[in-house]
C-alpha positions in Angstrom: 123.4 112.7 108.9 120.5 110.2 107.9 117.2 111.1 107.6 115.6 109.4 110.9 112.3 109.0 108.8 114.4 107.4 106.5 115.6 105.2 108.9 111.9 104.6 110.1 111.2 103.9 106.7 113.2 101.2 106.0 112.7 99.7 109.2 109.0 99.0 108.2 110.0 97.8 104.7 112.2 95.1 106.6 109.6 93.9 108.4 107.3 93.8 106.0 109.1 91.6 103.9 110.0 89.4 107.0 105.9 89.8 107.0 106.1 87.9 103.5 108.4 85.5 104.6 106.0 84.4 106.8 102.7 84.2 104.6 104.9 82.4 101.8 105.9 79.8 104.2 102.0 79.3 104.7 101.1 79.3 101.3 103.8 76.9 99.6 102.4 74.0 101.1 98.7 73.8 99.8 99.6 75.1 96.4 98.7 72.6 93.6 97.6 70.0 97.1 93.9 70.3 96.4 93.0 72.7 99.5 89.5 72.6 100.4 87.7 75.7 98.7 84.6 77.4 100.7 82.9 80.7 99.4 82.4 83.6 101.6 79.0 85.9 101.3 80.3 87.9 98.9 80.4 84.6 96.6 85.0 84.7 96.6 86.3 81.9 97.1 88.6 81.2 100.5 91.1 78.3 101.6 93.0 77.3 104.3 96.3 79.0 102.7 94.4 82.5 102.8 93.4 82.2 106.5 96.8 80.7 107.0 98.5 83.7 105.6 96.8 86.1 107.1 96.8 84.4 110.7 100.8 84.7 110.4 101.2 88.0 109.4 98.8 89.2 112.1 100.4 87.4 114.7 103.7 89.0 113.8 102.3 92.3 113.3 100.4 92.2 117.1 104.2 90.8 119.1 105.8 93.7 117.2 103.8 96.7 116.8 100.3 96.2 118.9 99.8 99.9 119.0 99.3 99.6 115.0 95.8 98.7 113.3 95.7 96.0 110.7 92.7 95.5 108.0 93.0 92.5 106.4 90.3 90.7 103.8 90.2 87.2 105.8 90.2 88.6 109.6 88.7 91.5 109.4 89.5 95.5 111.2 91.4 96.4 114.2 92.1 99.8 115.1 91.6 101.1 111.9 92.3 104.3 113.6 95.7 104.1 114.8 98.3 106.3 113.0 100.1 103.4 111.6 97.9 100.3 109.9 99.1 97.6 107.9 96.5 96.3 105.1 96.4 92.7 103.7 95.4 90.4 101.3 96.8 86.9 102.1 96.2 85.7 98.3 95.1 88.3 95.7 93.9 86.2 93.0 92.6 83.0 94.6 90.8 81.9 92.2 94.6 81.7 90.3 96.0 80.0 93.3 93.0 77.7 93.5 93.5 76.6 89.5 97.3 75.9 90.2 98.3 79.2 88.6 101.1 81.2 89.7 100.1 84.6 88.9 98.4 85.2 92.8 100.5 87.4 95.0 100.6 88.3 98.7 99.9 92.2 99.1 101.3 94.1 102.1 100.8 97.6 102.5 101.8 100.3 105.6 99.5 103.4 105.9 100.1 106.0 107.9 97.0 108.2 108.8 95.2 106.5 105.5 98.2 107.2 103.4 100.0 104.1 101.7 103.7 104.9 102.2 104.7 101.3 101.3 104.0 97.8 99.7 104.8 94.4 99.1 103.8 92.1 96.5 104.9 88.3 96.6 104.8 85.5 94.5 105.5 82.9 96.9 105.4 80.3 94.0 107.9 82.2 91.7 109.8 83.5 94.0 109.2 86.9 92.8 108.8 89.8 95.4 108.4 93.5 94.5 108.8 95.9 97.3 107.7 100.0 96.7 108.3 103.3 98.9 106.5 106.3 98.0 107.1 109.3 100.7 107.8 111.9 98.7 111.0 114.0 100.2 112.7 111.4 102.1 112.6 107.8 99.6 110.8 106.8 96.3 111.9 103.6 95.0 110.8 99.9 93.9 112.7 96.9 93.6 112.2 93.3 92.0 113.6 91.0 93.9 116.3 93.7 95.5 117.3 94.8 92.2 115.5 98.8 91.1 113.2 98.7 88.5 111.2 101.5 86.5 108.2 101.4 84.6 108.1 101.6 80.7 108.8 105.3 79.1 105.2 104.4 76.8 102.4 107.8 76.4 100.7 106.8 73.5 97.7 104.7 74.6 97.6 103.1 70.9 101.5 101.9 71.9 99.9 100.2 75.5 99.5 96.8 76.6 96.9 97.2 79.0 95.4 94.3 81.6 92.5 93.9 83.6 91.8 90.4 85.8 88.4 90.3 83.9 85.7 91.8 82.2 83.2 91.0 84.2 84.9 93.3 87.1 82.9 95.9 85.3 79.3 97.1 85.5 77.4 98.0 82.8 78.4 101.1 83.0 82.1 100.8 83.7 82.1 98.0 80.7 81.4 101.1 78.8 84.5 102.9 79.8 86.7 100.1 79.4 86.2 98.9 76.3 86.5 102.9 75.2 89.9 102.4 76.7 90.4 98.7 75.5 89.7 100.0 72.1 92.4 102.7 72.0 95.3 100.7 73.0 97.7 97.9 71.4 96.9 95.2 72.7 95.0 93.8 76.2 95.1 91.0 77.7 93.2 89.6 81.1 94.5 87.3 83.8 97.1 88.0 86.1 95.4 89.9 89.3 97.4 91.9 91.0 101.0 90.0 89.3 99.9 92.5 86.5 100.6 95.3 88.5 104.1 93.9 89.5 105.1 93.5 85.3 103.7 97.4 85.3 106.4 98.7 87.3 109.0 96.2 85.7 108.3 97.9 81.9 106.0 95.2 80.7 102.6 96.2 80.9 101.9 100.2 80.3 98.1 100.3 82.3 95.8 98.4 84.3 92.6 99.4 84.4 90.2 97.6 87.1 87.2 98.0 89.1 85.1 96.3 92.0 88.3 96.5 93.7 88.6 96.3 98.3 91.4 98.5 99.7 93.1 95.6 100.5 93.2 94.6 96.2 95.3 98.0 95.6 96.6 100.0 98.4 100.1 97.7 98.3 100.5 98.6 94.7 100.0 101.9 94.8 104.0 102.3 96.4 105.1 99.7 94.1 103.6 101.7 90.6 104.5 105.0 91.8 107.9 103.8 93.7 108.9 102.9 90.2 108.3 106.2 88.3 104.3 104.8 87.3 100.5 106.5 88.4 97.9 105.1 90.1 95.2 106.8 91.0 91.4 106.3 91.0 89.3 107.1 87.6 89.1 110.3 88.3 92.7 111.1 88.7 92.1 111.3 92.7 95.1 109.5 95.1 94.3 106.4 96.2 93.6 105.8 100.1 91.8 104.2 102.5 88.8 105.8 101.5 88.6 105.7 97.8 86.3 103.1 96.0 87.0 100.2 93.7 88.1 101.7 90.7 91.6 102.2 90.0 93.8 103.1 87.3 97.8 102.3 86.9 99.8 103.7 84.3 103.5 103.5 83.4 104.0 107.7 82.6 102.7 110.1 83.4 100.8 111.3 80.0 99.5 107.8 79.2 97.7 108.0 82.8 96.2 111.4 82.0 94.9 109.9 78.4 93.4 106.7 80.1 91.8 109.0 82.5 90.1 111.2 79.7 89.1 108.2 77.9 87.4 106.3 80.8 85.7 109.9 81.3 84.2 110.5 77.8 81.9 107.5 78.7 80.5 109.2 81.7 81.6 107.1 84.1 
């Protein structure tokens, strides 16, 4: 007999791809069209395919399941205390999307009580879509683009490619701990946002390392690393929820992750 949480499960993975439909469909048209760019106090950049996005996926999520909360970067919190609570991010990487690069990605995520259970990451552009369960005892899995994936079998950090969007994520301090772990690895390269994260749990890329992060940057990708046999915690090694902070760490095994954590610790982070 099925698993009824199993059945729950993929209930909420269904829609939260239908969810992606919906914000590609919004996205597609202003991409490479020039959209008008205005900057939001924090200094980020915003268009009318962000706002877009997330106004669809909202408007979905309220005719469906109104009892649930929804954060999302554009629109802001509502009922951040209900059990269930979906977290977005319209376009990680605007900035990419802005400069006509394909390497943005819609993030979707489903907490329950702070939790992340599941996540979606689309490329609207590429057509690329990675979708990741993590509830332990009833389903664990990722796919690309409906077909399972698994990240890379790499431990030794002087065998990793490791990414970060950019150095100047970091503090002082953090820059510190970076390049510690920078140094001790095979090559790193920057770019990408979160589409890094996606090539981590297809074998590409062995760690991302980043920092100044929102909730809404990482709690979809936390399912999709994990989902695919990866780890992605904060620096410390802590899990990742609704109320950790803006550092976080992604690793394809499991010993890699725990050398990238002593690394990044030896600088007294």
């Amino acid at each position: 007999m099925p698993d009824p949480r199993e059945l729950v499960v993929e209930m909420y993975l269904q829609f939260a791809e239908e969810l992606a439909d919906a914000s590609g469909e919004a996205i597609r048209p202003w991409f490479r069209r020039g959209p008008d760019v205005e900057r939001k106090r924090d200094g980020s950049p915003v268009t009318q395919a962000d706002r877009g996005a997330e106004h669809a996926i909202r408007e979905r999520i309220a005719d469906r399941y109104p009892q649930h909360g929804v954060i999302g970067e554009e629109y802001g919190v509502e009922r951040a205390d209900a059990e269930w609570v979906w977290v977005i991010d319209p376009i990680d990487g605007t900035g990419a999307f802005v400069a006509g690069l394909p390497t943005f990605g819609t993030l979707i995520s489903l907490l329950q009580d702070g939790v992340p259970l599941l996540g979606v990451l689309d490329q609207p552009i590429l057509r690329e879509r990675w979708s990741g369960v993590d509830f332990p005892g009833v389903m664990t899995r990722t796919t690309h683009n409906s077909h399972a994936v698994h990240t890379s079998s790499t431990t030794e950090l002087s065998d990793c490619t490791g990414f970060a969007t950019t150095p100047e994520m970091f503090d002082r301090q953090e820059s510190v701990a970076w390049y510690r772990l920078a140094s001790s690895m095979e090559r790193v390269r920057y770019g990408a946002d979160c589409y890094a994260y996606g090539l981590l749990a297809s074998g590409f890329v062995d760690i991302v390392c980043e920092a100044s992060l929102k909730s809404w940057d990482y709690l979809a990708l936390v399912p999709i690393v994990r989902g695919a046999g990866g780890q992605m915690t904060d620096w410390e090694g802590l899990p990742l929820t609704i109320e950790s902070g803006s550092r976080v760490l992604a690793s394809a095994t499991h010993t890699a992750h725990r050398a990238a954590i002593a690394s990044l610790a030896q600088a007294h982070c």
